[in-house]
N, C-alpha and C positions, 0 to 999 in steps of 0.2 A: 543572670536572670533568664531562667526559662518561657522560651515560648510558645503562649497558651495554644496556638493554630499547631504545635509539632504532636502528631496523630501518638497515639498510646503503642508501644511497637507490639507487634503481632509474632508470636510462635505455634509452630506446628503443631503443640500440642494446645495452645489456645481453640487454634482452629478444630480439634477435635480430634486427633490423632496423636496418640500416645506411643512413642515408642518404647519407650522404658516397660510400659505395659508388653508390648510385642516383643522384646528383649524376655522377659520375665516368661511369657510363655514357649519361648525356644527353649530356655534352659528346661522349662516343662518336662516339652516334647523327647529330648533329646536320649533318655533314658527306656521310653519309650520303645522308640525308634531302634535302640541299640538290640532289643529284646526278638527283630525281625529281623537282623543280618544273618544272610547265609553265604555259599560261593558265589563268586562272581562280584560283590560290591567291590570298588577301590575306592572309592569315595561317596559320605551320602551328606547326611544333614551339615548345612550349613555353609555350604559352596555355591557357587554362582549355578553350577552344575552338578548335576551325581554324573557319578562315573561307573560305568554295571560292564562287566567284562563275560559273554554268553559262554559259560559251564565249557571245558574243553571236554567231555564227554559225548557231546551233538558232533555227527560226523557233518551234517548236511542244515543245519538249524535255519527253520523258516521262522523269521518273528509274527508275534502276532497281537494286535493290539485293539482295546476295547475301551471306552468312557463311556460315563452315566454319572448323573445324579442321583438322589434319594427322590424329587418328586414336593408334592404338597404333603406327603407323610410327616414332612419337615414342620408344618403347620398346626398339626398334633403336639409335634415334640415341644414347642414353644409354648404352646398352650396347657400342655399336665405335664412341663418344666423335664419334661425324659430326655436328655441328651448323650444318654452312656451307650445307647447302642444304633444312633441312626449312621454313623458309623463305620459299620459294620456291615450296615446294608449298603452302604457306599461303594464299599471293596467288593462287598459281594456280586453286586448287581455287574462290573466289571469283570472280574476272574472268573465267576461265572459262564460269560459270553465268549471267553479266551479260550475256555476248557470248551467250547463245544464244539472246537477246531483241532482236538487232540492236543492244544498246546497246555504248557508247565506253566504256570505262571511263574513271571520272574523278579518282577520288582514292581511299586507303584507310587502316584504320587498324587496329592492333591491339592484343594483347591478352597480355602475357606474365607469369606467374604462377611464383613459385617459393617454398621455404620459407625456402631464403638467397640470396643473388643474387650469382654467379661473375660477376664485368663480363668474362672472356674469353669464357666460353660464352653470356651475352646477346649481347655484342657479335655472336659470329658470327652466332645465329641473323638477328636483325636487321639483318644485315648483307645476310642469304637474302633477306630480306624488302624489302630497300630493293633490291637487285639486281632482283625479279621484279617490282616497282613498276615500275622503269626499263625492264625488256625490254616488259612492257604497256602503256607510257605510261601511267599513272595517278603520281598524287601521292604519297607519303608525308607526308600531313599532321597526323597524333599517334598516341596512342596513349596505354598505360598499361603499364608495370611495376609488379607487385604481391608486395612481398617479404612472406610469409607463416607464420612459424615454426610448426613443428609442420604444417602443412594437407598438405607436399608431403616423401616422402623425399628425404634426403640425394643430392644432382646429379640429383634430378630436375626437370620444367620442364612446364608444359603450356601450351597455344599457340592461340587463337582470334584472327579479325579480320573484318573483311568490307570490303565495295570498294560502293560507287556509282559508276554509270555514267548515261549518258543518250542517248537513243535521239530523232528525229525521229517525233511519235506517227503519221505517214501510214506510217512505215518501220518498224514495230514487229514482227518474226517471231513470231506464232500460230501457224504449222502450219496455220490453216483452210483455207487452198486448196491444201494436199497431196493430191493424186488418184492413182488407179489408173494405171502409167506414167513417173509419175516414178523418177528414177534414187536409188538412197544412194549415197552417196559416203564412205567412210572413212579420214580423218589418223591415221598413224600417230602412235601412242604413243611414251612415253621405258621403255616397263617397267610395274611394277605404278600406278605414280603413287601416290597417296595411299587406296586402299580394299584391301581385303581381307588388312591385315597380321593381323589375326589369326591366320587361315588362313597366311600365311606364315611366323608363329613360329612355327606348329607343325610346317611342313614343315621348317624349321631344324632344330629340336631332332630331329624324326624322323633327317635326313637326320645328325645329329652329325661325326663326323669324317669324316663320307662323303660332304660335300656336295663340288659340283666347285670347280676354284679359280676357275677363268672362266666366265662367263657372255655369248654375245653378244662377244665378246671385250673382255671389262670383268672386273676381280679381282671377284668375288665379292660383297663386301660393296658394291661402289661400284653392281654389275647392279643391285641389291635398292634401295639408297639413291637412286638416281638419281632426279632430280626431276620430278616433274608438268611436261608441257609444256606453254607457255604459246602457247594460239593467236592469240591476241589480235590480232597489230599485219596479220600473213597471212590471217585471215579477212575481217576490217573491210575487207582490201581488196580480196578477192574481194568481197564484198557489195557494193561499191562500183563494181566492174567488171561484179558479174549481177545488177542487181538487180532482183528480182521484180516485177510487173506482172501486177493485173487484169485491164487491159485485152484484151479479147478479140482483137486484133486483131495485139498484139503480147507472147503470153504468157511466160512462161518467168523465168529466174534462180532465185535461192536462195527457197524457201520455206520450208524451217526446219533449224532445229540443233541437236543433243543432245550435249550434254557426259557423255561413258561411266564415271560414277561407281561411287558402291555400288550396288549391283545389275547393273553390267555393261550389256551389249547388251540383254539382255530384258528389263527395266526402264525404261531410259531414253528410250528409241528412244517407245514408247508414248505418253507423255509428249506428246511433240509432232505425234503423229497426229491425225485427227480420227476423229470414230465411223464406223466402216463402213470401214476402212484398215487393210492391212496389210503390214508390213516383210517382203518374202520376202530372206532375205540367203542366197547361194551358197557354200557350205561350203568352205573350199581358196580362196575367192575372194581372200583377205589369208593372208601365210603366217605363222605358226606362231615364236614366237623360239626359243629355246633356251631363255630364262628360263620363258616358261610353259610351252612342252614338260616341262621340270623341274619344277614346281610342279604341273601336271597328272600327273603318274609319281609323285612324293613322295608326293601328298596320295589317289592312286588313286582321281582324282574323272574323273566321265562331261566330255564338252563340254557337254552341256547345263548343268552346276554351273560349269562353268569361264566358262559367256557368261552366267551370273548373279553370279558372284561377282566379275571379273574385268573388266577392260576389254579382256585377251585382245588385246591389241597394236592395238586401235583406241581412241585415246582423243576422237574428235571425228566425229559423224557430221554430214554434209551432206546433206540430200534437196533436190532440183533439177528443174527441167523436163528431158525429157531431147534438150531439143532446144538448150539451153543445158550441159549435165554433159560433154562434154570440153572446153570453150572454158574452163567453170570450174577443171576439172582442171588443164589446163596453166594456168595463173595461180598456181594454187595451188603445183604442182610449181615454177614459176621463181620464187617466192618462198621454197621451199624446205623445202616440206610434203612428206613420202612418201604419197601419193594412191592408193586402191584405189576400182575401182567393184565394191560387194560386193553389189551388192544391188536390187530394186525394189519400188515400191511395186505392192499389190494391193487387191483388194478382201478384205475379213477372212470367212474361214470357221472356224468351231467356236470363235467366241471368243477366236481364237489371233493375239495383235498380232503376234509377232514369230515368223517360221520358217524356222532355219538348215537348210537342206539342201544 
């Protein structure tokens, strides 16, 4: 005879955690994943460890390593159900910040967290995620799925990873020998990329049924979703084509790179100056999309808010000798970069690193 006081027994997946579901999306993953092996892996998905062996090609290999989120961008994706490319913006936003140290990127890994775990909506994400591995050349070599009941409401999802890369330490980009003269050079953007969605949900909700349908000539939600562009594989090879030199005799190529995150152009740019330098950027010099034209109107912020909050349609700055910045230019444009020269450097008065006029 059973007794009535002995509790009902409890399993992990009663409690809300499905393994068989997290089983089910490795085997996903793992095809995926296979799609972004290059040199260097011995080991990736499914090990307690990856194992990444750095290229025998680097005489002197400095690592170099970067993490990021996606942001509240995430809270769009949830909302108009777009989970194929946030992603992308993951990797990007990552490899991105690798490459503005001259480094390669070389493998990456992430990080996806939910309260129950939909394998169609991981799947896709990670799908973003193996895709911007692949357009960067870097690895997909593990990660973590973290099914968490109760931590995260019902389809929602949040998203960390980070990317190492590796650089030649003689080739490492400091900015130290940025001077008075040199040219900036600006890659154009995919859109907002991954910063300042807060500010964008509120210009939604502002704009309600009044927002346009197109943007850029993209529907609406896709202008806004559109992913972080990845500069990776067209810069490494501009660098490769200018590359910078002490040498007095034969100056010039790339001496540094800013990837136009949060805080936009007057933030970042600074970053990579040295003391006594400053970015004079030419107003009108890169034009204007329709997407931040409309975000700047919605939100009835000045430019100056919009080149702090915004990357305001330049997502990658270049500064260069500028006896080298069109030879770089066109390299860039036949690999298929939209190229502006926005700007030069100066020497800094009032304080002031960066000044759009």
């Amino acid at each position: 005879m059973t007794d009535s006081s002995t509790p009902t027994p409890l399993s992990y997946k009663a409690a809300g955690v499905d393994i068989d579901a997290g089983d089910a999306l490795i085997e996903r993953i793992k095809p995926l994943a296979k799609k972004t092996m290059r040199e260097g892996v011995l080991a990736g998905i499914g090990g307690f460890g990856a194992l990444f062996e750095v290229p025998k090609r680097y005489k002197e290999p400095v690592l170099v390593s970067g993490t990021d989120g996606v942001g509240t961008k995430l809270k769009l994706a949830f909302e108009w159900n777009m989970h194929d490319t946030v992603g992308i913006d993951l990797v990007a936003m990552s490899v991105n910040d690798v490459l503005v140290q001259g480094a390669e990127p070389l493998f990456f890994l992430d990080y996806f967290a939910c309260g129950k775990l939909d394998v169609e909506t991981a799947a896709a994400v990670i799908g973003g995620i193996a895709k911007g591995c692949e357009l960067s050349g870097c690895a997909l070599i593990g990660g973590e799925t973290a099914e968490m009941p109760g931590m995260y409401p019902a389809g929602e999802y949040d998203l960390a990873g980070f990317a190492v890369g590796a650089v030649e330490k003689s080739k490492i980009l400091t900015g130290a020998s940025v001077k008075p003269g040199d040219v900036v050079l600006g890659l154009a953007s995919h859109g907002v990329h991954s910063n300042g969605f807060s500010l964008v949900r509120k210009c939604i909700e502002r704009a309600g049924a009044n927002a346009p349908a197109t943007l850029d000539g993209k529907p609406f939600k896709q202008a806004l979703m559109e992913p972080t562009r990845l500069y990776v594989k067209n810069v490494l090879a501009a660098l490769a084509a200018h590359p910078h030199s002490d040498d007095a005799t034969s100056p010039g190529g790339i001496k540094a790179l800013a990837h136009i995150t949060g805080g936009g152009l007057l933030e970042n740019i600074p970053r990579v100056l040295p003391e006594g330098t400053a970015a004079h950027l030419k107003k009108g010099s890169w034009p204007q999309t329709e997407l931040f034209a409309w975000l700047q109107k919605t939100a009835s912020i000045d430019d100056n808010e919009m080149n702090r909050t915004f990357n305001n349609g330049i997502g990658m700055v270049v500064v260069i000798d500028a006896a080298s910045a069109e030879a770089c230019a066109q390299t860039l444009r036949s690999a298929g970069e939209t190229v502006y020269t926005i700007g030069v450097i100066a020497e800094r008065g009032e304080d002031v690193a960066v000044v759009v006029a």
